[in-house]
NUBAVEX-316628 format. One record per residue: x, y, z of N, C-alpha, C in turn. Coordinates in nm, 2 decimals. Atoms other than C-alpha are relative to their C-alpha. Example, Ala and Ser with C-alpha at 12.3 -4.5 7.8 and 13.67 -1.06 7.14 Angstrom:
   n.px   n.py   n.pz  ca.px  ca.py  ca.pz   c.px   c.py   c.pz
   0.09  -0.12   0.00   1.23  -0.45   0.78   0.09   0.12   0.00
  -0.09  -0.11   0.00   1.37  -0.11   0.71  -0.08   0.11   0.08
END
This chain:
   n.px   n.py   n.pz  ca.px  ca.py  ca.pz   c.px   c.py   c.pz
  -0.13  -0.05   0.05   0.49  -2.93  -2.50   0.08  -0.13  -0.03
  -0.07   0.14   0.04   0.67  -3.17  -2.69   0.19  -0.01   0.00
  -0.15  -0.03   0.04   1.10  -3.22  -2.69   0.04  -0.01  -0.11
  -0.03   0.00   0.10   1.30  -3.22  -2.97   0.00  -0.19  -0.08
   0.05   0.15   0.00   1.24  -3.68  -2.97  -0.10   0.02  -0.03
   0.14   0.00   0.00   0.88  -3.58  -2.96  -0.08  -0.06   0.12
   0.07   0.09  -0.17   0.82  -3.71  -2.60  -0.06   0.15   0.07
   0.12  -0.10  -0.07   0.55  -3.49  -2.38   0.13   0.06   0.08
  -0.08  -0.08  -0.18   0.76  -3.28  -2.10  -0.11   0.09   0.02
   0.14  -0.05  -0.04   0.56  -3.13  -1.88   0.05   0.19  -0.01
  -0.07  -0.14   0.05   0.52  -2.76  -1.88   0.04   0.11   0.15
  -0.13   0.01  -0.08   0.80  -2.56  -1.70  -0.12   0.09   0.10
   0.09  -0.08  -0.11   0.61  -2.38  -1.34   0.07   0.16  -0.03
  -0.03  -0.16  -0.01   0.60  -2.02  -1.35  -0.01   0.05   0.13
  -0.08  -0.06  -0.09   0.77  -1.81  -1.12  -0.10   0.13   0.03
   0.06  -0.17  -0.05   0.59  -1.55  -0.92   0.10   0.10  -0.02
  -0.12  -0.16   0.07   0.70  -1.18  -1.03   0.10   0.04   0.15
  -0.07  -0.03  -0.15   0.96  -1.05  -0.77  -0.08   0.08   0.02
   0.08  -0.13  -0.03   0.80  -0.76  -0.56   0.06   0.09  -0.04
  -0.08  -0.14   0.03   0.94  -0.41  -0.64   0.09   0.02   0.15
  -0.05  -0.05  -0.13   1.21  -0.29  -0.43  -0.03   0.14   0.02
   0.03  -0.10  -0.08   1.19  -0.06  -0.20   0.08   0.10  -0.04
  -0.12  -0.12   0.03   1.29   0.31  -0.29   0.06   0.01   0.06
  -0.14  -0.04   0.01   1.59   0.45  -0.30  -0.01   0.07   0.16
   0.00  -0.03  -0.08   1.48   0.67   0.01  -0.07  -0.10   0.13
   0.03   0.05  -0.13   1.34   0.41   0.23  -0.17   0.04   0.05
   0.13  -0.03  -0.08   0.97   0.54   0.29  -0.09  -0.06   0.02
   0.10   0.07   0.02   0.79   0.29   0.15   0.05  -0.18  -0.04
  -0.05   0.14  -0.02   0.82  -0.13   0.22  -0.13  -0.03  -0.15
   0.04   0.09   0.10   0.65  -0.24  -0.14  -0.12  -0.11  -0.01
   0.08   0.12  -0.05   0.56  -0.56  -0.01  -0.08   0.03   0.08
   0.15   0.02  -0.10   0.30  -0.47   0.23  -0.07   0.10   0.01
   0.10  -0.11   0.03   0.01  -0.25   0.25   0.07   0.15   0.12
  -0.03  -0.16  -0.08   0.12   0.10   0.35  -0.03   0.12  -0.05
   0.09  -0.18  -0.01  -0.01   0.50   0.36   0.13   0.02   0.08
  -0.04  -0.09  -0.08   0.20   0.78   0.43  -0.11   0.12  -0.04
   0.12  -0.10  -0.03  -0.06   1.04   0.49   0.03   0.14   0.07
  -0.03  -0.13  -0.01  -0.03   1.41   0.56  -0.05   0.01   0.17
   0.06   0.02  -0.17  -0.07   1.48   0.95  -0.10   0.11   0.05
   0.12  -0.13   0.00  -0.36   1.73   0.90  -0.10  -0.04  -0.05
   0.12   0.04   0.08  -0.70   1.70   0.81  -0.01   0.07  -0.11
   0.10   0.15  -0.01  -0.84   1.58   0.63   0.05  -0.10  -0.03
  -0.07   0.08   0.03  -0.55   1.35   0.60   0.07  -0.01  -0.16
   0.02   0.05   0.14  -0.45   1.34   0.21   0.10  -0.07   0.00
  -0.07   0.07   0.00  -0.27   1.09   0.10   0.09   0.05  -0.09
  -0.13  -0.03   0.05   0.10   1.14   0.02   0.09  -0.07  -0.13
  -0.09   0.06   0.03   0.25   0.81  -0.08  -0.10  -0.16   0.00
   0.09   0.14   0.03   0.07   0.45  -0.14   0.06  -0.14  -0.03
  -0.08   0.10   0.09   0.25   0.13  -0.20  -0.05  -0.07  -0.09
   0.03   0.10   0.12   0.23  -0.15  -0.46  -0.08  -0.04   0.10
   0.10   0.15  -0.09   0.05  -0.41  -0.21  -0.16   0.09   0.04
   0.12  -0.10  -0.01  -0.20  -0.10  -0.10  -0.09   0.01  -0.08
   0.08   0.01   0.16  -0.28  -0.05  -0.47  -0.05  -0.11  -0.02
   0.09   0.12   0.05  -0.34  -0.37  -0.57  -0.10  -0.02   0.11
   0.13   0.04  -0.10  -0.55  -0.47  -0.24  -0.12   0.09   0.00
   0.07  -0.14   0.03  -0.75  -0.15  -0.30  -0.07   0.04  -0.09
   0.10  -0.01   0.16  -0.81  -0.15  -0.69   0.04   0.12  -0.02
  -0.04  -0.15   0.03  -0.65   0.20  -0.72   0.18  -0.02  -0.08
  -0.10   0.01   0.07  -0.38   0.30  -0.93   0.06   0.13   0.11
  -0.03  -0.16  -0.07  -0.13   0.60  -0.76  -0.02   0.14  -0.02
   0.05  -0.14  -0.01  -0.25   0.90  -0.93  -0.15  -0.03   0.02
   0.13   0.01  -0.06  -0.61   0.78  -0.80  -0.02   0.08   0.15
   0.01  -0.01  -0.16  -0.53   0.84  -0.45   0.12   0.09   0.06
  -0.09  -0.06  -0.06  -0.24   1.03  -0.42  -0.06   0.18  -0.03
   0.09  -0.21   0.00  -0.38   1.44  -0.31  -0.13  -0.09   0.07
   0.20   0.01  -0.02  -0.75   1.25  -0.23   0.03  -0.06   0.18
   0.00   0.09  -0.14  -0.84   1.19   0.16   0.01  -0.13  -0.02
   0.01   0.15  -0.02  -0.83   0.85   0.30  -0.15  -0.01   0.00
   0.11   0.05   0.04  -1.19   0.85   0.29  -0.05  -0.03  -0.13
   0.02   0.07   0.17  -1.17   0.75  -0.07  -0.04  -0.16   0.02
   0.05   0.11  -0.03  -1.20   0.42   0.09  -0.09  -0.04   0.05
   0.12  -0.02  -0.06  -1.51   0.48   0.26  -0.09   0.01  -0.09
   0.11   0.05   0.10  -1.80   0.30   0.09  -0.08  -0.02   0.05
   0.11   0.04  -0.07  -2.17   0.25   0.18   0.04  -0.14   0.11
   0.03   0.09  -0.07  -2.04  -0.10   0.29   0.11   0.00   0.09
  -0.08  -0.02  -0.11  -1.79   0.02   0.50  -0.03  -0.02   0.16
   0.04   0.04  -0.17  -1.77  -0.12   0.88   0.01   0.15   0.04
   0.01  -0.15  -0.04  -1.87   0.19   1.08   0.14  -0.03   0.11
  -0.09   0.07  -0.11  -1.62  -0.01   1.36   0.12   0.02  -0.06
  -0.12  -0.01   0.06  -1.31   0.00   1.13  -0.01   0.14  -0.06
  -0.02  -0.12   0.07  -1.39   0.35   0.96   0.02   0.09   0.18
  -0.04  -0.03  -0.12  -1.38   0.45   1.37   0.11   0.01   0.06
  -0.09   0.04  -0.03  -1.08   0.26   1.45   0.15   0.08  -0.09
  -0.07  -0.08   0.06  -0.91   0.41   1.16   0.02   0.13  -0.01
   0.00  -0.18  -0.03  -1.00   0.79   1.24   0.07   0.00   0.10
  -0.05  -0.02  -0.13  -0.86   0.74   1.58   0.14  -0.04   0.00
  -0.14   0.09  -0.01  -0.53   0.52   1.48   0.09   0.18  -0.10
  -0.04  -0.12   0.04  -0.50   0.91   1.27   0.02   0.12   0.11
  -0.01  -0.09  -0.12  -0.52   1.11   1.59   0.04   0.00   0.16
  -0.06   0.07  -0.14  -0.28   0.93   1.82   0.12   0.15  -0.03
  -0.09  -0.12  -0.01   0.00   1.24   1.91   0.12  -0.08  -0.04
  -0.08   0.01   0.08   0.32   1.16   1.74   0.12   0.08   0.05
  -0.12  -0.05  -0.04   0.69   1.24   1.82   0.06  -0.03  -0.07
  -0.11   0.03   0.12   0.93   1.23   1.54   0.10  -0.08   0.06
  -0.08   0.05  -0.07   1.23   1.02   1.64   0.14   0.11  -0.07
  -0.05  -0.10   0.06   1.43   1.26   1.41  -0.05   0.12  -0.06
   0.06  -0.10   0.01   1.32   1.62   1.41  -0.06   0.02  -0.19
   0.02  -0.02   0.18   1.35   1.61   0.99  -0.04  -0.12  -0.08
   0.03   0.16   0.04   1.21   1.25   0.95  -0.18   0.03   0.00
   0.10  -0.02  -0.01   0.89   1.30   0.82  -0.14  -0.12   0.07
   0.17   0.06  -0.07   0.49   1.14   0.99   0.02  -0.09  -0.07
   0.10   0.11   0.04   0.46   0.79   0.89  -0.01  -0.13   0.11
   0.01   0.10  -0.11   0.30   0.50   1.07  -0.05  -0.12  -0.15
   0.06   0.18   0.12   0.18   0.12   0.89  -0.14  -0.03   0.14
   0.14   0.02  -0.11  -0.19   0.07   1.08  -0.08  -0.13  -0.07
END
């Protein structure tokens, strides 16, 4: 990139994208991988963030309605697909009776 003299400048650094903010209602943090998931089996997924998506390779109408075993692939740890059934069937107490089920695992 040359200036208007004709001397080299170097070229300007690019700026990471901001992240998305957070909706309007608060359910979902953007920046980091999060599921809100239905509290029934077979779990379906509700709500998905940006950071989920991208880490994931899914777009939101991919996964939103489909279980969480959408993630479950031949090379899935059996140890983590375990951990994660069980981190779904911890009992749960709303802190406000009209505040709907979600956890970040």
């Amino acid at each position: 990139m040359m200036d208007a003299s004709g001397r080299k400048q170097p070229m300007p650094k690019s700026q990471p994208p901001a992240p998305p903010a957070p909706p309007a209602d608060g359910a979902l943090d953007h920046t980091r991988c999060q599921l809100i998931v239905a509290s029934d089996p077979p779990f379906r997924i509700l709500m998905a963030s940006v950071g989920w998506l991208r880490l994931n390779g899914y777009s939101e109408p991919e996964v939103v309605g489909r279980s969480v075993t959408i993630v479950q692939g031949a090379d899935t740890c059996a140890d983590t697909a375990e951990v994660m059934a069980s981190a779904l069937q911890v009992p749960w107490t709303p802190l406000d009776p009209g505040c709907a089920r979600s956890a970040t695992l």
